[in-house]
C-alpha positions as CSV (number, residue, x, y, z in Angstrom):
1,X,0.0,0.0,0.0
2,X,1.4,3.4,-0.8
3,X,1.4,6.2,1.9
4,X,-0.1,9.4,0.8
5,X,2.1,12.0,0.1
6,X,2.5,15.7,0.4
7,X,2.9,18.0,-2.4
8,X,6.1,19.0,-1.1
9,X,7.1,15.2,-1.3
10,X,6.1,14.7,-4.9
11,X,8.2,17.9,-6.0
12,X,11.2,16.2,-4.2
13,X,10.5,13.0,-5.9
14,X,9.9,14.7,-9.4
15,X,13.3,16.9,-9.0
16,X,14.9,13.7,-8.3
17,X,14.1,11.3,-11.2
18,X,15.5,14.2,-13.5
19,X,18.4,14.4,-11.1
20,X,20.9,11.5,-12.4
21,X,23.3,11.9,-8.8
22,X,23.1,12.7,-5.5
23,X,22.1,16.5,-4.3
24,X,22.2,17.8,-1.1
25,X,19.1,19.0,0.7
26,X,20.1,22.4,0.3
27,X,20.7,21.9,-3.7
28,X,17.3,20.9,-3.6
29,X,16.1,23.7,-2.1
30,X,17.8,25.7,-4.5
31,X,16.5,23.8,-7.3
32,X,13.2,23.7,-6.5
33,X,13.4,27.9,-5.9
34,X,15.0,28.1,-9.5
35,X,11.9,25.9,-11.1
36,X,9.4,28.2,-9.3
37,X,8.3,25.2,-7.1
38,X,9.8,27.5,-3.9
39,X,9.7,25.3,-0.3
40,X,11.1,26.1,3.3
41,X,14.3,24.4,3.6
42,X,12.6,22.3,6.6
43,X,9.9,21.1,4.8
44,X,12.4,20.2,2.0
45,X,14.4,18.0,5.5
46,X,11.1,16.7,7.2
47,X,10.0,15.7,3.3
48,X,13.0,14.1,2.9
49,X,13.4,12.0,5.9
50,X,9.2,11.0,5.0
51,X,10.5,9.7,2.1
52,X,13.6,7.9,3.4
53,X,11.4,6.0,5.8
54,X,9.3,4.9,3.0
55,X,12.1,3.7,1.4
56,X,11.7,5.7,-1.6
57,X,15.1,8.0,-0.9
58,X,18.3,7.0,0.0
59,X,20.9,9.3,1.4
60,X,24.5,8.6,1.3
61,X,27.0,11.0,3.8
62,X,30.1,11.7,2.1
63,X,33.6,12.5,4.4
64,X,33.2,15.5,4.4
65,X,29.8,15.1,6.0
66,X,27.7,16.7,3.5
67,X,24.3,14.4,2.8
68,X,23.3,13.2,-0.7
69,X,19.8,12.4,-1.5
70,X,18.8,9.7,-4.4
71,X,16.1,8.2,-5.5
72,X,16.7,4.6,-3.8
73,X,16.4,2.6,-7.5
74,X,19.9,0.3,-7.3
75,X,22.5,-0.3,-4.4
76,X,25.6,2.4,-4.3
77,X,28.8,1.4,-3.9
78,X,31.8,4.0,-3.7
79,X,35.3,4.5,-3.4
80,X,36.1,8.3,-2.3
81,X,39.7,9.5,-1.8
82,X,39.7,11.3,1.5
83,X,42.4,14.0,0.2
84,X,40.6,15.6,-2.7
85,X,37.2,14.1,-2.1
86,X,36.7,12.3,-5.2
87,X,34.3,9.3,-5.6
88,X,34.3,6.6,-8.0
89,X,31.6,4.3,-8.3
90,X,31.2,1.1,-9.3
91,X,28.9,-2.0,-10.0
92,X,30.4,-5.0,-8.0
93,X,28.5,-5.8,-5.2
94,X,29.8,-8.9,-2.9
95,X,26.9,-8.4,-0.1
96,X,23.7,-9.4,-1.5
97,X,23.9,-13.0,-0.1
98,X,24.4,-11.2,3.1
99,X,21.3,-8.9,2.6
100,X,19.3,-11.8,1.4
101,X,20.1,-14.0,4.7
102,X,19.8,-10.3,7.2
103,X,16.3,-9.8,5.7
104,X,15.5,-13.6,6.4
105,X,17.1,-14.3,9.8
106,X,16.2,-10.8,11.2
107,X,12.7,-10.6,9.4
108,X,13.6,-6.9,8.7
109,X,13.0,-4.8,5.3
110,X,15.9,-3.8,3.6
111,X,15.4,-1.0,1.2
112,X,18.8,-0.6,0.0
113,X,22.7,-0.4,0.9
114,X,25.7,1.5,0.4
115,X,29.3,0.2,0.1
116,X,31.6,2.8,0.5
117,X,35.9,2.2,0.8
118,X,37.8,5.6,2.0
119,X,41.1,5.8,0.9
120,X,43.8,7.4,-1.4
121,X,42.7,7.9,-5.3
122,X,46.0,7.3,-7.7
123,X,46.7,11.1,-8.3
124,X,46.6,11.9,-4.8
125,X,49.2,9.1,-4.1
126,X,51.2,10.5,-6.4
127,X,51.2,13.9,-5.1
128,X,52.0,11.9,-1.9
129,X,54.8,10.3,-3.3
130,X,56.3,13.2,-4.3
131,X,55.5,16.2,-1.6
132,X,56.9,13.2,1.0
């Protein structure tokens, strides 16, 4: 069954199927005041998180700190040099027999997960190299 939404929530949704990355709440709030679909930052947080628990957005908290918001279609996985805060995707996945047998043994809903490795990206170990 599908929760009702606000009209605040469906604006967030919409902006994020033409989104193809993650956008922070306040780049949402922005975007949404540049389509002339203006919103309290706050609503834009308490829509969010209403949408999170639905299991309809995922958020993903980069090093930095800074929040992403997604729409929660596949599973991210990441590898983001903590220097110069790049991040790299990519498609392997070696946990869902683990999230197949959590859901099962736990009896618990999993929406999605995130696989994230923080490290060193090859220019930055360079630079390393060198300023070392």
């Amino acid at each position: 069954m599908r929760a009702l939404r606000t009209r605040s929530q469906e604006r967030i949704l919409n902006l994020l199927k033409t989104i193809k990355q993650g956008i922070s709440a306040q780049g949402i709030y922005v975007e949404l005041r540049n389509r002339n679909q203006s919103m309290g930052l706050a609503t834009v947080y308490r829509s969010l998180e209403a949408l999170k628990l639905e299991g309809l957005v995922q958020v993903r908290t980069l090093a930095n700190g800074e929040a992403l918001y997604s729409l929660a279609q596949q599973d991210k996985h990441h590898m983001t040099c903590l220097q110069c805060g790049i991040s790299i995707q990519f498609n392997e996945c070696p946990v869902h027999e683990l999230e197949t047998h959590l859901q099962a043994a736990h009896k618990f809903k999993i929406f999605y997960h995130t696989l994230e490795f923080f490290g060193l990206c090859n220019q930055c170990q360079i630079t390393q190299d060198v300023s070392g």
